[in-house]
OpenMM code with the backbone's topology and positions (N, CA, C; nanometers):
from openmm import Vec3, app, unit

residues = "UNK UNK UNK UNK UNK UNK UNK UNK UNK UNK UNK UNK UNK UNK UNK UNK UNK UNK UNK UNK UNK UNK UNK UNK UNK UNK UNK UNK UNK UNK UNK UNK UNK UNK UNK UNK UNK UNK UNK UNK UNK UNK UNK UNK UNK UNK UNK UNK".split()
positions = [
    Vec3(1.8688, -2.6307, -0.1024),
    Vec3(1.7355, -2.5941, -0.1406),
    Vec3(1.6373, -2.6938, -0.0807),
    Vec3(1.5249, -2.6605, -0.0158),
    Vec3(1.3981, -2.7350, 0.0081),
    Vec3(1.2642, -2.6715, -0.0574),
    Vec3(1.2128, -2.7034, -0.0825),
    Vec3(1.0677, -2.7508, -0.1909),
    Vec3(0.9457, -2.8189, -0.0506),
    Vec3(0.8682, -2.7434, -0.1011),
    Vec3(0.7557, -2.7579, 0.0404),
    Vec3(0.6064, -2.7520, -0.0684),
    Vec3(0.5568, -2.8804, -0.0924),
    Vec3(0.4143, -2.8290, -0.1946),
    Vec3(0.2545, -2.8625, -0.0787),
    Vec3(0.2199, -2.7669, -0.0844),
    Vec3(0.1109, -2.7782, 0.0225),
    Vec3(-0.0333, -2.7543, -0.0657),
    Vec3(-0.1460, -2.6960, 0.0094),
    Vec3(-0.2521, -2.6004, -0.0543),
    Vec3(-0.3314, -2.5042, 0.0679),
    Vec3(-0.3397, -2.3878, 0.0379),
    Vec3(-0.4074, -2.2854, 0.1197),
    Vec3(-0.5319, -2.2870, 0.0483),
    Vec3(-0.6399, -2.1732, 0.1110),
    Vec3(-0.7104, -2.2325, 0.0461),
    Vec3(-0.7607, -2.0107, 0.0517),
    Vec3(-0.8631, -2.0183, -0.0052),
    Vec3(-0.9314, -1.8797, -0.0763),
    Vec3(-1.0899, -1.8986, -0.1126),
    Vec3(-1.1616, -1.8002, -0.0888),
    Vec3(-1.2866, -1.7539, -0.1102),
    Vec3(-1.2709, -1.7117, -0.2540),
    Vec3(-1.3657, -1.7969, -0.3544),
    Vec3(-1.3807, -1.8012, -0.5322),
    Vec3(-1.4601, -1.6507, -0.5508),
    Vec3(-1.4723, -1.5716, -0.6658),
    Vec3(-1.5266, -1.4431, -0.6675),
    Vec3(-1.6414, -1.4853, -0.7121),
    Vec3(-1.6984, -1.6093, -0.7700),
    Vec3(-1.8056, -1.6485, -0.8530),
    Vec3(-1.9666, -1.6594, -0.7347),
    Vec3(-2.0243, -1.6815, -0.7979),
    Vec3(-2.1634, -1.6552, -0.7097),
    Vec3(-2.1534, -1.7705, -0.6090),
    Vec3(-2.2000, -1.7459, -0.4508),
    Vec3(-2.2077, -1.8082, -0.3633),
    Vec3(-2.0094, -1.7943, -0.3053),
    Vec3(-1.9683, -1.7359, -0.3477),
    Vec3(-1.7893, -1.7241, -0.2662),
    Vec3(-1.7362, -1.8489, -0.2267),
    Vec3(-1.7471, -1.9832, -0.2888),
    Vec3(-1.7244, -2.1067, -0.2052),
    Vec3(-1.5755, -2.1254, -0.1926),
    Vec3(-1.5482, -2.1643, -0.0957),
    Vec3(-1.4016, -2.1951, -0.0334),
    Vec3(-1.3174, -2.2653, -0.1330),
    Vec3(-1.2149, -2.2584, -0.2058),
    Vec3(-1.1727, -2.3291, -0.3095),
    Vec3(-1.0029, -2.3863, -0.2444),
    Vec3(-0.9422, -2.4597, -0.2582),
    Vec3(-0.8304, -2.4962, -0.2536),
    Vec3(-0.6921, -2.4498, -0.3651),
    Vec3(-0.6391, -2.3797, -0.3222),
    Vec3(-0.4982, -2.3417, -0.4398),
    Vec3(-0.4116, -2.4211, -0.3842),
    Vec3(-0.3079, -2.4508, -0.4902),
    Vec3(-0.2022, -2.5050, -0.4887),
    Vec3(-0.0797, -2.4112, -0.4280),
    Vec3(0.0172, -2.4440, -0.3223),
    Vec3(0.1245, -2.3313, -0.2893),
    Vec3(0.2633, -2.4124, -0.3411),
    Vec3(0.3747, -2.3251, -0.3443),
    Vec3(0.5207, -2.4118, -0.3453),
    Vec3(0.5738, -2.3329, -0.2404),
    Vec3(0.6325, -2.3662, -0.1454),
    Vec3(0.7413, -2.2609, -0.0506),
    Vec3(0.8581, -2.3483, -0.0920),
    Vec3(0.9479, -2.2700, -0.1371),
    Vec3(1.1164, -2.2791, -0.1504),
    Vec3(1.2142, -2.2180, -0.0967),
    Vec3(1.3004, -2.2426, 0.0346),
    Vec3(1.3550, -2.2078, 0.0974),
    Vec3(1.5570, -2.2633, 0.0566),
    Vec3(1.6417, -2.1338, 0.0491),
    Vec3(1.7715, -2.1705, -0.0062),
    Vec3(1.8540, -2.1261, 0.1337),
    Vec3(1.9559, -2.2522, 0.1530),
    Vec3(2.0114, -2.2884, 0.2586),
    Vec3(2.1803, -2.2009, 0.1947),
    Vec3(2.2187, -2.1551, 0.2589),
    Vec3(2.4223, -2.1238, 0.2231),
    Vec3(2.4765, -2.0686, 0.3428),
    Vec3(2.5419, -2.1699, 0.3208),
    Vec3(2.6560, -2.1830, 0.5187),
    Vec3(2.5257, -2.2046, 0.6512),
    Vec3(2.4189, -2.2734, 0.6071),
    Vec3(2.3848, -2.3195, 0.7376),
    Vec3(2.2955, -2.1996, 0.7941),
    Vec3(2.2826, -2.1039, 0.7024),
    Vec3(2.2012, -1.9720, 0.6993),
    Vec3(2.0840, -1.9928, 0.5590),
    Vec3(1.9753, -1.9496, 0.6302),
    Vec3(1.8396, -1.9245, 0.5288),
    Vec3(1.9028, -1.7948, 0.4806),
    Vec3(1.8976, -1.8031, 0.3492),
    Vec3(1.9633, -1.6965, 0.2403),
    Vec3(1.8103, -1.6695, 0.1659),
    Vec3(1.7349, -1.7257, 0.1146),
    Vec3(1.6151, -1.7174, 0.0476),
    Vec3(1.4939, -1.7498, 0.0782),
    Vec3(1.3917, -1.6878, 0.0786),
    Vec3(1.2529, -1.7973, 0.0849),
    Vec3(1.1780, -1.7132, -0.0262),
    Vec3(1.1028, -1.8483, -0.0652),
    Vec3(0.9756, -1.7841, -0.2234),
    Vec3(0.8480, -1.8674, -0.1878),
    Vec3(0.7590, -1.7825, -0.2190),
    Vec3(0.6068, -1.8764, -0.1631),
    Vec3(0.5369, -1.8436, -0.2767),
    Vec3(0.5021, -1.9108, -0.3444),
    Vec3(0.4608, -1.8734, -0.4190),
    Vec3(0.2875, -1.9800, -0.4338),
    Vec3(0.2196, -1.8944, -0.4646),
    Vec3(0.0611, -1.9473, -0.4856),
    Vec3(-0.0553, -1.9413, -0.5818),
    Vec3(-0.0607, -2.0321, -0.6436),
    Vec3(-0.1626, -2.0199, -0.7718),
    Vec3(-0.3268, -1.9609, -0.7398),
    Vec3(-0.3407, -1.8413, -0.7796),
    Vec3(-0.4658, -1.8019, -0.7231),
    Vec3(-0.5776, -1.8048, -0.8453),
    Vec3(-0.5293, -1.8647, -0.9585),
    Vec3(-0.6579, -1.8792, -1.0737),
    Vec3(-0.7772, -1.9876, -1.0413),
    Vec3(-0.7517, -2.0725, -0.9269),
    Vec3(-0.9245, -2.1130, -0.8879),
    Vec3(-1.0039, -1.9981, -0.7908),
    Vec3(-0.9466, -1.8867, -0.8132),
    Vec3(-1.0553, -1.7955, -0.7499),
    Vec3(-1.1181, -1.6950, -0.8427),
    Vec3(-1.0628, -1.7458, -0.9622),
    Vec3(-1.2047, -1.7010, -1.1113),
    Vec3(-1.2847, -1.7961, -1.1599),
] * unit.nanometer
topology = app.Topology()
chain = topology.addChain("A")
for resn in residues:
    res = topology.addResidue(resn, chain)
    for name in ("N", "CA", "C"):
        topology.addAtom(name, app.Element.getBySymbol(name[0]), res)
């Protein structure tokens, strides 16, 4: 397993649309030397 914590970032819905930063995790699962899994997952509640 590898764990990757970054941030993308998103246009907020609130007045003026300002560029906000989210938090991401990408998790990628390794078996026999083969990528078996990937999950990306991204918190999009700073765009309320």
């Amino acid at each position: 397993m590898l764990g990757y914590k970054a941030t993308t970032s998103g246009h907020a819905v609130t007045t003026g649309h300002p560029l906000v930063q989210l938090p991401e995790l990408v998790t990628v699962a390794v078996d026999e030397a083969r990528v078996s899994a990937i999950s990306m997952t991204v918190n999009l509640a700073g765009l309320f």
